[in-house]
TORKE-694381 format. One record per atom (N, C-alpha, C): x, y, z. Coordinates in steps of 0.02 Angstrom, whole numbers, plus 50000, padded with zeros to 5 digits. Layout:
XYZ;...
END
This chain:
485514666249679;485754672649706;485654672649781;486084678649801;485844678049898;485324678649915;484924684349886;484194684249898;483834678949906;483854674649838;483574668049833;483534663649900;484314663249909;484444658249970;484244660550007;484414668150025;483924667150120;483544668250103;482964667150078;482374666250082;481924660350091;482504656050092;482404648250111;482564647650171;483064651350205;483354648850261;482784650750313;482984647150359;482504648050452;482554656250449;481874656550506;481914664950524;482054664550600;482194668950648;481944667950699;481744675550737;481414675550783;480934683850793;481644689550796;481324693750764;481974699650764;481834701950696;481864696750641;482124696650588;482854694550590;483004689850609;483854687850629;483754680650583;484164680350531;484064671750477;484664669650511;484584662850525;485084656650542;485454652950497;486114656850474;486414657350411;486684648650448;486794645850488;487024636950487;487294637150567;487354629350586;487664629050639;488334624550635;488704624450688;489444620150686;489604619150759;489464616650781;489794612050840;489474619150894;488774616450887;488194618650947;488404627950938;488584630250882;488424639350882;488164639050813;487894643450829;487374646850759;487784652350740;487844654750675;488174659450648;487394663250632;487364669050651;486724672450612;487034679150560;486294682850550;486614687450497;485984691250523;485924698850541;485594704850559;485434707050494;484854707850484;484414709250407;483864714450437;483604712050476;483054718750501;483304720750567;482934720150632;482894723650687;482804729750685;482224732050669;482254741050647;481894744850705;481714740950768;481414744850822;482114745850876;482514740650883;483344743250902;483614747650914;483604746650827;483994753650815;483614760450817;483134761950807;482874770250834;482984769850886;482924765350949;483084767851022;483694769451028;484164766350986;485014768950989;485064775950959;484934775450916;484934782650881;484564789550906;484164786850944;483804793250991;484014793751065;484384789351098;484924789751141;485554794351115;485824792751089;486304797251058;486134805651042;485714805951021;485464811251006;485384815851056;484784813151115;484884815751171;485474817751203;485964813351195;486384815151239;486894821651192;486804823551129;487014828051098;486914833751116;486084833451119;485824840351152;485974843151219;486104835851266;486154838751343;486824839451342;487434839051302;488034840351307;488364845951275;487884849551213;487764855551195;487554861251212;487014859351266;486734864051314;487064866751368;487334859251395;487754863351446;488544864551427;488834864351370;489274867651337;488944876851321;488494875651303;488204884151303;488204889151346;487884885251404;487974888751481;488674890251495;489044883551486;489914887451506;490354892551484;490014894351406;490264898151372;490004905851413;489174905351406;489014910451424;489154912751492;489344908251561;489634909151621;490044913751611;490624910951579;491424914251554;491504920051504;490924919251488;490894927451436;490544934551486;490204932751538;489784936051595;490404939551635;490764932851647;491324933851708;491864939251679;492024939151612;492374941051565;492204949651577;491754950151572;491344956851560;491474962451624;491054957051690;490814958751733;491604960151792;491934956051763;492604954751839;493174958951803;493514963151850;494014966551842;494534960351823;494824963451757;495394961551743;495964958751816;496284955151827;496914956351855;497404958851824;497824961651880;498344966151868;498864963751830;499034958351850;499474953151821;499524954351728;498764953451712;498694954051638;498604959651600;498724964351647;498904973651624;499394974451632;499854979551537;500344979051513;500594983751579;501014984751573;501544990851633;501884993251585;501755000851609;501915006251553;502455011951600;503005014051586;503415018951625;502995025051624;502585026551665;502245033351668;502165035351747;502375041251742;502075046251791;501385046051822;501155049851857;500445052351874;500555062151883;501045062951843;501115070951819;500585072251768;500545077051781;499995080751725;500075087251662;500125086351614;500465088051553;499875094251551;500145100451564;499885106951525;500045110151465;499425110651409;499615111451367;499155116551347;499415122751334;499185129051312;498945131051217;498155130851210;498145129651118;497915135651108;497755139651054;497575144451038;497375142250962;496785148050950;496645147350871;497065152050819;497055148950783;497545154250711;496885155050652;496315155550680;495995157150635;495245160850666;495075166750668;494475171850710;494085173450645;493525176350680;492845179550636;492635185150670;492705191450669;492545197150687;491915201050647;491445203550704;490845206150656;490745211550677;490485215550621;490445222350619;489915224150588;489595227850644;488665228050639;488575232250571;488015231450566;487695235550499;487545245350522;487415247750506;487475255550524;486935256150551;487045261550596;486565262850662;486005263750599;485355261950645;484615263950613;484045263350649;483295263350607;482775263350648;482595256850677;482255254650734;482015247350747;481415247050688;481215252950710;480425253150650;480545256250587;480725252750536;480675256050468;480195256450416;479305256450466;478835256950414;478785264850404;478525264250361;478025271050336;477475270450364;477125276950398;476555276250413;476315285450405;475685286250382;475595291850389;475925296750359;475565303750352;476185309550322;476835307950320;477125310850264;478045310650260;478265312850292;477815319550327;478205323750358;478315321950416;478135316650448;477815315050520;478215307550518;478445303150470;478915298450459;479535297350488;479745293750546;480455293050550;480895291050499;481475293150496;481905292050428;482615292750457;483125290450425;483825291250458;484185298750424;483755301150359;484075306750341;484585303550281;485155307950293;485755310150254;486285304550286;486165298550331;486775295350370;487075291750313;487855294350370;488315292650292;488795287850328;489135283150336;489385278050374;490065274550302;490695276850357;491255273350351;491565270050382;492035264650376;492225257750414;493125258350377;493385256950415;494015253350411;494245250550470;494695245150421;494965237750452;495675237950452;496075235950498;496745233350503;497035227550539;497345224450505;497795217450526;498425218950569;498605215550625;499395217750643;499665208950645;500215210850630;500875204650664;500665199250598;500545193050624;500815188050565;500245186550550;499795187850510;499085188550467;499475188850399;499115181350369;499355181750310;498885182150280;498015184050305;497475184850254;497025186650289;496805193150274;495995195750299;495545197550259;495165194650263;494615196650192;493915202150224;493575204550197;492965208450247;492505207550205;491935204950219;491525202450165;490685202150204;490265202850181;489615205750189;489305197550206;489095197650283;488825192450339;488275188450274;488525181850275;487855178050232;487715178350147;488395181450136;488445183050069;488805177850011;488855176349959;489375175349949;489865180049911;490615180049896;490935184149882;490735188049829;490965195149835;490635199949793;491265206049791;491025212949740;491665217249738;491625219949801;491175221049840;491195223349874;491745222349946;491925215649924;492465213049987;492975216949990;493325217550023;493855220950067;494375213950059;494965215450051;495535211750072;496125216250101;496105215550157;496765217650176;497545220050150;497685226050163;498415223150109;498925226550137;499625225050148;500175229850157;500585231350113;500535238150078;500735241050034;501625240350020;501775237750076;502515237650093;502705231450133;502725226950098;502695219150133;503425217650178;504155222450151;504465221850169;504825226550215;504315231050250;504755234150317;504535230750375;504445235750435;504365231350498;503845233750519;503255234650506;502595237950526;502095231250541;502335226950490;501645221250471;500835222250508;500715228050445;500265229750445;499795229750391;499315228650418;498905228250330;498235232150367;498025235650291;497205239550303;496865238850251;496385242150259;495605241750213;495465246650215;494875250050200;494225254550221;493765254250160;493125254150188;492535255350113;491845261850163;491695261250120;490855265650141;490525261950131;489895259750183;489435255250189;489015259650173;488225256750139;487795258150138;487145255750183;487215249250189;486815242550239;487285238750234;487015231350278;487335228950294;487675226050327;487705221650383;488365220550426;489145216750383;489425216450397;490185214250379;490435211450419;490815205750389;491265197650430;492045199250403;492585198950459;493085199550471;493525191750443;493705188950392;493815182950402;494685183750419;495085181350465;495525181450486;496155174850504;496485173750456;496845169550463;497625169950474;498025166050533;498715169750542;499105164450542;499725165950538;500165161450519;500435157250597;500405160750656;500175159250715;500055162650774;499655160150827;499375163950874;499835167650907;500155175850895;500625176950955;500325182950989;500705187251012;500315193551026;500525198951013;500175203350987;500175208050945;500195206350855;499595200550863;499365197850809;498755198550821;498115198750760;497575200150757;497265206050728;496715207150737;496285209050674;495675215350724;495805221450678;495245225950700;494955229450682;494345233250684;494045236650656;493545242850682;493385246050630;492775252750667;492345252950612;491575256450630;491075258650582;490965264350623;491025270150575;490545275350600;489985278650560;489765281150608;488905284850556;488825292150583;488535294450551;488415302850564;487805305250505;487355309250554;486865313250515;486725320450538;486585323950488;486475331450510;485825334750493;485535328550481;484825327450449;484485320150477;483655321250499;483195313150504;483315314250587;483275308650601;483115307850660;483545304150695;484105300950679;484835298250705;485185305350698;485145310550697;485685315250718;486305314850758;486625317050751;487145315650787;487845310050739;488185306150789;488775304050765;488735296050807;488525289550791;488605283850813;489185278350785;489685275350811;490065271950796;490245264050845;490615260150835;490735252550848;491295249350819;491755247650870;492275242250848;491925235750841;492275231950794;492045226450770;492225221550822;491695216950843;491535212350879;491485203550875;492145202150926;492535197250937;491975189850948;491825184950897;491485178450920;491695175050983;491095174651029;491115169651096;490475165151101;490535161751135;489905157551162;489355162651209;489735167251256;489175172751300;489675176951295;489195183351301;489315190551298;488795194751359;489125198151394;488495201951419;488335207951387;488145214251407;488205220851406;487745223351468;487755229951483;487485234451540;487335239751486;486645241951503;486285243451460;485855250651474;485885255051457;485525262351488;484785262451489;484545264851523;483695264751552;483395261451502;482895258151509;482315255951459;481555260451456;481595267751472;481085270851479;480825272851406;480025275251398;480015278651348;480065280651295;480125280951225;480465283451188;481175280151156;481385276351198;481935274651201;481915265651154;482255264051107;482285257551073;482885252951100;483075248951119;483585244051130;483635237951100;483825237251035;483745233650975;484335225450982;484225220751043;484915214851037;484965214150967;485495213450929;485555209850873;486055203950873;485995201250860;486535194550846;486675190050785;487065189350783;487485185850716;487775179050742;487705175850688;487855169650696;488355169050643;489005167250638;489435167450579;489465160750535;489515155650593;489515148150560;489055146650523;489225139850517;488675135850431;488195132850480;488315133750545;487605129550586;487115130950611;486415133050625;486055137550686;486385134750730;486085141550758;486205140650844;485435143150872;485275141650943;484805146150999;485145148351044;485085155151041;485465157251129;484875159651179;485135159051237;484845159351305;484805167251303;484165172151328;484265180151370;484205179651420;484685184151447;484555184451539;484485190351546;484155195051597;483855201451596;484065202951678;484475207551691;484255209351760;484215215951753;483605221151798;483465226151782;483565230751862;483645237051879;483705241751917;483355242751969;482545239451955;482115238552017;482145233652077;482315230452047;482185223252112;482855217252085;483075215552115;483735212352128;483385203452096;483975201852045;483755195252032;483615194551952;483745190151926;483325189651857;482685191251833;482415193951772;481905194651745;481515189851735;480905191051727;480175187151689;480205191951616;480325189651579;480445193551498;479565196151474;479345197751443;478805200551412;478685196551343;479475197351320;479175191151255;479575184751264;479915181451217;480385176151223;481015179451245;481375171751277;481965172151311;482415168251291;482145167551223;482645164251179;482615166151112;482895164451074;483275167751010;483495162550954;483205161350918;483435157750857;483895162450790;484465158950773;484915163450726;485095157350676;484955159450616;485195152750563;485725155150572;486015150750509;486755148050491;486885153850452;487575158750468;487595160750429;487205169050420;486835172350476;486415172950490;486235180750544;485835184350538;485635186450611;484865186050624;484735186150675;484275189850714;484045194150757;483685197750792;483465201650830;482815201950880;483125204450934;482425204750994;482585214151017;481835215451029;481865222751076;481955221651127;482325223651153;482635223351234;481945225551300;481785232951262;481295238251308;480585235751290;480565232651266;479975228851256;479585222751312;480395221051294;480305213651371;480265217751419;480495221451460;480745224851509;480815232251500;480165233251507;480005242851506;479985245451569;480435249751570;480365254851620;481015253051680;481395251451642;481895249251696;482425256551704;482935258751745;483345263651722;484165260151721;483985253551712;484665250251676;484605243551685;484885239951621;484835233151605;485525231351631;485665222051645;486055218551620;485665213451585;486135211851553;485945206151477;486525199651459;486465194751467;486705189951433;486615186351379;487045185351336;486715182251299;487205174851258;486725170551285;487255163251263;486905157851212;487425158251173;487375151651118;487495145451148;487115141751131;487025133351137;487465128851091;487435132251037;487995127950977;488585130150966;488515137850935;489195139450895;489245146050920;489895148250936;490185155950943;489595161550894;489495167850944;489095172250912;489515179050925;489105183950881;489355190050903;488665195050919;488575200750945;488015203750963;488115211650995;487665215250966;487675221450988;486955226551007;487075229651046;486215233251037;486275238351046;485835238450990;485865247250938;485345252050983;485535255751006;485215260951065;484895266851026;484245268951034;483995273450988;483585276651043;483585284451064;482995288051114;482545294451060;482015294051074;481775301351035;481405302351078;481045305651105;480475311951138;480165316251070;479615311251050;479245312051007;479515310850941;479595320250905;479965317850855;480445322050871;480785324550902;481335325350930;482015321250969;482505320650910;483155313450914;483635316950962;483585311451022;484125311551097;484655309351083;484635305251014;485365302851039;485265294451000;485885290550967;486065284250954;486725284550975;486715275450984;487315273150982;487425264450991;487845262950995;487865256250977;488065254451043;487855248351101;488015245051146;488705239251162;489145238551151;489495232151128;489685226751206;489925221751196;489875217251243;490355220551298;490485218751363;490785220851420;491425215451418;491845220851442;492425215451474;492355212851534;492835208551555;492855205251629;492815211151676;492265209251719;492125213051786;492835212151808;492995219951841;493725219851872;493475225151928;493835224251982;494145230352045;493985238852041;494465238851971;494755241951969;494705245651892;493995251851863;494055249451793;493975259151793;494245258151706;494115267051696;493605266851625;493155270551609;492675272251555;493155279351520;493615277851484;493845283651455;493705290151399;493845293651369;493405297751319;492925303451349;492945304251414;492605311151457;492795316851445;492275320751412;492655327351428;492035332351445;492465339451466;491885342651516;491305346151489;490865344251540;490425349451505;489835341051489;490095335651477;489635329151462;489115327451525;488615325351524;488205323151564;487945315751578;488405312351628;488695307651655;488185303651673;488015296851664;487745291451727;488055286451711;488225283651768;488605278251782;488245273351799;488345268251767;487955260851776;488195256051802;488215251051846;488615245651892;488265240151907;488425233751895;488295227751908;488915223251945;488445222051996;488945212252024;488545209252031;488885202552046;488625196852080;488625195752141;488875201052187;489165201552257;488795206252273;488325209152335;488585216252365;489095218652387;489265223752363;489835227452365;489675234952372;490375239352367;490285246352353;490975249252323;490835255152285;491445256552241;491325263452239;491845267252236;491945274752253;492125276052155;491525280552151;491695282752080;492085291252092;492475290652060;493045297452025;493075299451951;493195305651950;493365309051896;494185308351892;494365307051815;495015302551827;495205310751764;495915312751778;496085318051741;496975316851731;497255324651717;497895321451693;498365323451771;497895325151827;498485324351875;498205318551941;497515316551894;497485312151961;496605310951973;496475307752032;495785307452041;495485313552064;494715314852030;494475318452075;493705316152093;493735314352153;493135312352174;492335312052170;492055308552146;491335311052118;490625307852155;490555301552169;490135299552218;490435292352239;490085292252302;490155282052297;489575278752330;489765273352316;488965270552280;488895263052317;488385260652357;488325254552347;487745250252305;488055244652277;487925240152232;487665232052264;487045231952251;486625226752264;486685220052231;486765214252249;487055209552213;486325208752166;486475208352086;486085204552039;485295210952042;485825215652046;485405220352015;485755229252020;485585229651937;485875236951917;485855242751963;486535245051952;486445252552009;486725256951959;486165261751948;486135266551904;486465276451943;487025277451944;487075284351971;487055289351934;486795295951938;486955301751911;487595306751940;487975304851882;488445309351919;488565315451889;488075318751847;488005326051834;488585329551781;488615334451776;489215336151729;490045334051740;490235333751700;491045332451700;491405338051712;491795339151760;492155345951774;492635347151743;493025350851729;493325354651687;493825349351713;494515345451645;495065341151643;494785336851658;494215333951664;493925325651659;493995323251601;494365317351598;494435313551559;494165306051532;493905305151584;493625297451617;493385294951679;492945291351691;492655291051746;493125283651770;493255283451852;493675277551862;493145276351913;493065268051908;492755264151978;493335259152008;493255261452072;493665258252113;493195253352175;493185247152167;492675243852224;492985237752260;492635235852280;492905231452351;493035223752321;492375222952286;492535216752241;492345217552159;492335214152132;492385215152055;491665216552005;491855221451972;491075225551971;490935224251888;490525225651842;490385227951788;490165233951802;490605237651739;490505245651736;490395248651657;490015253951669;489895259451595;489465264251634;489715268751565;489595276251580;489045278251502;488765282151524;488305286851453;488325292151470;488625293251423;488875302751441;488585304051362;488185311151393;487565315451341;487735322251335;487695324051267;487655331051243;487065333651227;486905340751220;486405342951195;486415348051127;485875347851091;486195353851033;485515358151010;485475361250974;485115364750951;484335362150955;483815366850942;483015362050967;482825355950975;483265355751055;483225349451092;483645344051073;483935345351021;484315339550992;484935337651048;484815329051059;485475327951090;485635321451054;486325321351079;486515313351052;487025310751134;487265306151119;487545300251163;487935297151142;488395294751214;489075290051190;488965285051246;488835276651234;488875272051276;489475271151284;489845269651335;490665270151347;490595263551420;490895259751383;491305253351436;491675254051460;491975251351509;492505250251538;493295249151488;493555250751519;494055247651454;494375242251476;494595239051443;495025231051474;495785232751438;496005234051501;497085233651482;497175227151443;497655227851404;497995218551367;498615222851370;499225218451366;499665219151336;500065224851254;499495221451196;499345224151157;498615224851145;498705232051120;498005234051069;497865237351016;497435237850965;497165242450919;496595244450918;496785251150883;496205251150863;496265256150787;495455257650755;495815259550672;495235266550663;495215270250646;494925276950624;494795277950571;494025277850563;493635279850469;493735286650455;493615285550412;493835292750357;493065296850355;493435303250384;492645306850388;492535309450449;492985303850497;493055309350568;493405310350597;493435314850652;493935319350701;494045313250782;494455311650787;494515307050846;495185311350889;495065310050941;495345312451010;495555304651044;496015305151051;496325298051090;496405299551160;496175295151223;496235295951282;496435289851309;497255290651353;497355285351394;497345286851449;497165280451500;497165282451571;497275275551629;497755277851647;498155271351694;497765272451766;497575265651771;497185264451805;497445260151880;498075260751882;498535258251943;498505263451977;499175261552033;499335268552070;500005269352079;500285268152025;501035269152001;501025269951951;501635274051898;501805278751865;501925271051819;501615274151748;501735269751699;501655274751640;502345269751602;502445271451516;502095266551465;501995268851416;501635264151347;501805267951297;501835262651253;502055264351178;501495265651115;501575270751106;500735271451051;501125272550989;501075266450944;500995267750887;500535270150832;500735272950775;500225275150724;500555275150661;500095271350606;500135269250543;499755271950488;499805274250432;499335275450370;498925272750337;498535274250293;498285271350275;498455263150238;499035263150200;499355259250181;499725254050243;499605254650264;500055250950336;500825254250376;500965259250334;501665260650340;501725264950420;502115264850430;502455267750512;502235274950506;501755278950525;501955288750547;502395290350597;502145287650655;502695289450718;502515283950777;502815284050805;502925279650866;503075284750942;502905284150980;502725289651041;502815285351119;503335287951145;503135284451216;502855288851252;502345286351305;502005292051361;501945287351433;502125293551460;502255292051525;501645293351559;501135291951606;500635290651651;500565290851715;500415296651750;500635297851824;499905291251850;500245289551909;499825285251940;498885287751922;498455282751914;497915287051922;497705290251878;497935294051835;498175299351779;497735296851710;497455301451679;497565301251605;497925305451554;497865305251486;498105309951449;497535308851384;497525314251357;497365315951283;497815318251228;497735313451167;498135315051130;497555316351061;497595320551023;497525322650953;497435320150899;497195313950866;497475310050820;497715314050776;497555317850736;498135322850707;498745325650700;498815327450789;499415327450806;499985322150805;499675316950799;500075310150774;500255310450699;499885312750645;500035312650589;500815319350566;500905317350525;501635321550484;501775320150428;502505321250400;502825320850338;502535314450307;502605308350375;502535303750331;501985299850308;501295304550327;500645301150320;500065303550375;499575301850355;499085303150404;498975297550453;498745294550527;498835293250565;498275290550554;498105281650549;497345280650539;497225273950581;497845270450598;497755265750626;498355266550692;497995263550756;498385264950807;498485255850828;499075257350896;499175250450941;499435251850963;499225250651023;499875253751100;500025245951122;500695246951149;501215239851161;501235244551268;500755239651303;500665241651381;501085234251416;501515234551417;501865229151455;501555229051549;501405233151575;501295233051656;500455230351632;500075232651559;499375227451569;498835231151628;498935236751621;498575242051666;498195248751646;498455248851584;498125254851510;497625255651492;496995258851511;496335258251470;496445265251411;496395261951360;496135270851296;495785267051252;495545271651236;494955272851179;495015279951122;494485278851089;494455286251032;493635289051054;493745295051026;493075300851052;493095302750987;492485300550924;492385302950891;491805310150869;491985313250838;491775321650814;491645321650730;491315326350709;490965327350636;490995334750645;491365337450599;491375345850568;490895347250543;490245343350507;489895348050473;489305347850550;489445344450593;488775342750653;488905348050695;489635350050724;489855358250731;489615361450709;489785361850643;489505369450611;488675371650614;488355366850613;487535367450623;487325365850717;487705365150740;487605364650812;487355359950857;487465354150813;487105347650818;487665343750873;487255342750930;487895337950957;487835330650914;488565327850943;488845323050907;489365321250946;489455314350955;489755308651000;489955301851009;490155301651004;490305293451004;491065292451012;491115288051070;491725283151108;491725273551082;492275270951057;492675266751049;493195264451084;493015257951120;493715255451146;494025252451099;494765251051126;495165246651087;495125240251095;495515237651051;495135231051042;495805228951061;495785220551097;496475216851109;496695215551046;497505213951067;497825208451007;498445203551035;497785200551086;498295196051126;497715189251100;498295184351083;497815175651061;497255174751132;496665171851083;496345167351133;496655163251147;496625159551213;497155153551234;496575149951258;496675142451282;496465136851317;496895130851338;496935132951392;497195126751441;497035121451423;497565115451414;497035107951420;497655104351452;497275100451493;497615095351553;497695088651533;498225085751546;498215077651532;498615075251580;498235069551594;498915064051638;498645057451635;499175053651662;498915048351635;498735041951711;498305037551675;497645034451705;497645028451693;497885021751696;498145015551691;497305012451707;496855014451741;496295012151754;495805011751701;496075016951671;495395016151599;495505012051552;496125007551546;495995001651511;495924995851533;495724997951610;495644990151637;494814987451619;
END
């Protein structure tokens, strides 16, 4: 075998056998050499690694450069575009309106004798709701609940005339109530409104307190009547969504110009779904008028503060606070009439000054004027309302926040109160009237040219009563009757005036017959509510750089 044979044959160092020779060459045959070959094989190797390595580096160079170096232009697509900018106007087709729970005590313990107990009495509180324009669903349903009989659905009894109108009404007992509002789309003289009123002739809310239902935003302010004494200022806030929120308080008060140092927290936690509450006069006692902000961090809120005064156990007066419109020029507090006992409250951000008037049906009549300290409340007394006052108008240099609290008095000491805002003109508005009281409608054009508006009024059912144009001497207000609106074809329960010039402030002045007959004053003012879409601008143009 081969083995056999070379194992005979010559060796020579290596391990290399001398398989024969032929004319002076040796033929050999490679059998070992095993120190050779590792030096070959670990040459190679090396050079694997150093040609891998710096294959790694080149990659990573070119992935750096990749990153780090602007594209050239060359290798960016070219697109036919402008550098115009596309405005595009959105609105929601879907709102949440809230409508506070009925005026009451901040403190509802028992303490001590019954007889000596604050209590609300006999308060009896009704609410109705109405839809206008293309609302194809409003439901009214109790904040944090889930559905129950108690809901409200909207309805128009007559789907096919031209009113498109739909209503509600219930009697609350507690409670606040959520507006759910969905439309077929945002136009104007579409949207959703509402009222609560309360009245006692008995307890210690005497009197007559009421509130239009209140529109979700991210901030709201209000201007707020003295914090002295006796007096409760209850923020409440609602949160409608499935999310918490915390909102921010901001406090500016009548003494000293500038924001507050609060007394308790200056912030506010509201679950999902939800309210909470802070005392206003608590943080800030002794002021003779607040401003207040109040802003959510997460989700749209709504908020109101429930105003309560007694002098002992003797009741001054409730009423409900609601958020302010846009500081304007030029604003009227409508629902005055004579014989009320007036202070006028004013905030800017500017120093300024503004000439307050008694606004009537032939014109201004002059009442004080006032200057206003930037970032802090200016509180005036402007004393009784003279005979044909209708509303108080501020006229100022730059753009003010305004309200009025106009006070009655009644029998052993008894008074009550009406917080009254400014009113904010729209285009369109409503507003809707509970069952149970006497309302007085007051408009008052707040230009200085002669303007017409259209006041409609509807039934309970939604259906048409009458339709009314009124004409408006510059300056001017008028009073109308809600009654006098009603006839053949219904009682008159829901209103909307169509103001094309956008210069119209009215409201309702609500009254209680049995609070007359016992001598109890009783009061309370309601603005109207818009029914023009929220809108939002959004801008686009286009930007070839952001995909470089």
């Amino acid at each position: 075998c081969l083995e056999a044979r070379l194992a005979d044959m010559p060796r020579c160092d290596h391990g290399v056998v001398l398989l024969g020779r032929h004319a002076s060459q040796t033929t050999v045959l490679r059998i070992g050499g095993a120190g050779m070959s590792n030096k070959t094989s670990g040459f190679k190797r090396a050079i694997g690694i150093v040609l891998g390595v710096i294959t790694m580096l080149v990659l990573i160079a070119l992935f750096v450069v990749l990153v780090m170096a602007p594209i050239p232009n060359i290798w960016v697509d070219k697109v036919a575009a402008s550098d115009n900018a596309i405005d595009q106007t959105v609105s929601p087709t879907q709102s949440e309106t809230y409508c506070p729970a009925p005026i009451g005590l901040a403190d509802t313990g028992t303490y001590g004798d019954s007889a000596f107990q604050a209590t609300v009495g006999n308060l009896s509180t009704q609410a109705r709701y109405a839809a206008f324009g293309s609302v194809y669903s409003a439901t009214v349903s109790a904040i944090g609940q889930k559905s129950s009989s108690d809901d409200v659905t909207l309805k128009d009894a007559d789907s096919t005339d031209d009113s498109s109108v739909k209503t509600g009404a219930q009697k609350i007992n507690q409670g606040a109530r959520l507006i759910n509002t969905r439309m077929l789309q945002a136009a104007a003289g579409t949207g959703t409104v509402g009222t609560i009123a309360s009245w006692a002739d008995d307890g210690d809310v005497r009197g007559i307190s009421a509130a239009s239902c209140v529109s979700t935003s991210l901030s709201q302010s209000f201007l707020l009547s003295d914090s002295t004494t006796g007096t409760t200022q209850q923020l409440i806030v609602s949160n409608p969504s499935t999310k918490p929120t915390t909102v921010d308080i901001a406090v500016w008060g009548s003494e000293t110009a500038g924001k507050m140092a609060l007394s308790t927290q200056s912030t506010l936690s509201v679950p999902a779904e939800g309210e909470s509450s802070m005392e206003l006069s608590a943080a800030v006692d002794g002021q003779h008028g607040l401003f207040v902000t109040v802003s959510s961090k997460e989700t749209p809120i709504a908020s109101v503060v429930r105003t309560v005064t007694m002098d002992g156990l003797t009741p001054k007066g409730s009423d409900f606070a609601l958020p302010l419109p846009t500081a304007s020029n030029a604003s009227v507090a409508p629902s005055i009439t004579a014989g009320d006992a007036v202070t006028a409250y004013l905030f800017a951000k500017a120093d300024t000054s503004t000439g307050l008037s008694w606004i009537t049906a032939k014109g201004l009549v002059p009442a004080k004027d006032a200057t206003v300290t930037a970032d802090k409340v200016t509180a005036i007394d402007l004393g009784e309302a003279p005979d044909g006052a209708l509303g108080v108008m501020s006229t100022a240099e730059d753009a003010v926040s305004f309200s009025v609290k106009a006070t009655r008095s009644g029998v052993s000491g008894q008074a009550d109160f009406a917080l009254v805002n400014a009113g904010e003109p729209s285009e369109f508005s409503g507003l809707a009237l509970p069952d149970g009281v006497k309302a007085s409608i007051t408009l008052a054009n707040t230009s200085n040219a002669r303007r017409t508006v259209t006041l409609r009024a509807y039934d309970d059912a939604g259906a048409s009563v009458t339709s009314k144009e009124i004409t408006l001497d510059a300056n001017a207000a008028q009073t109308i009757e809600a009654g006098n609106l009603s006839g053949d074809h219904g009682t008159a329960v829901v209103l909307m005036l169509e103001d094309s010039s956008k210069k119209v402030s009215w409201g309702a002045r609500f009254s209680h017959d049995s609070l007359q007959d016992k001598d109890i004053a009783g009061l309370s003012v309601i603005d109207a509510s818009t029914l023009m879409p929220a809108t939002v601008h959004v801008w686009a143009r286009n930007d070839s750089s952001i995909v470089k």
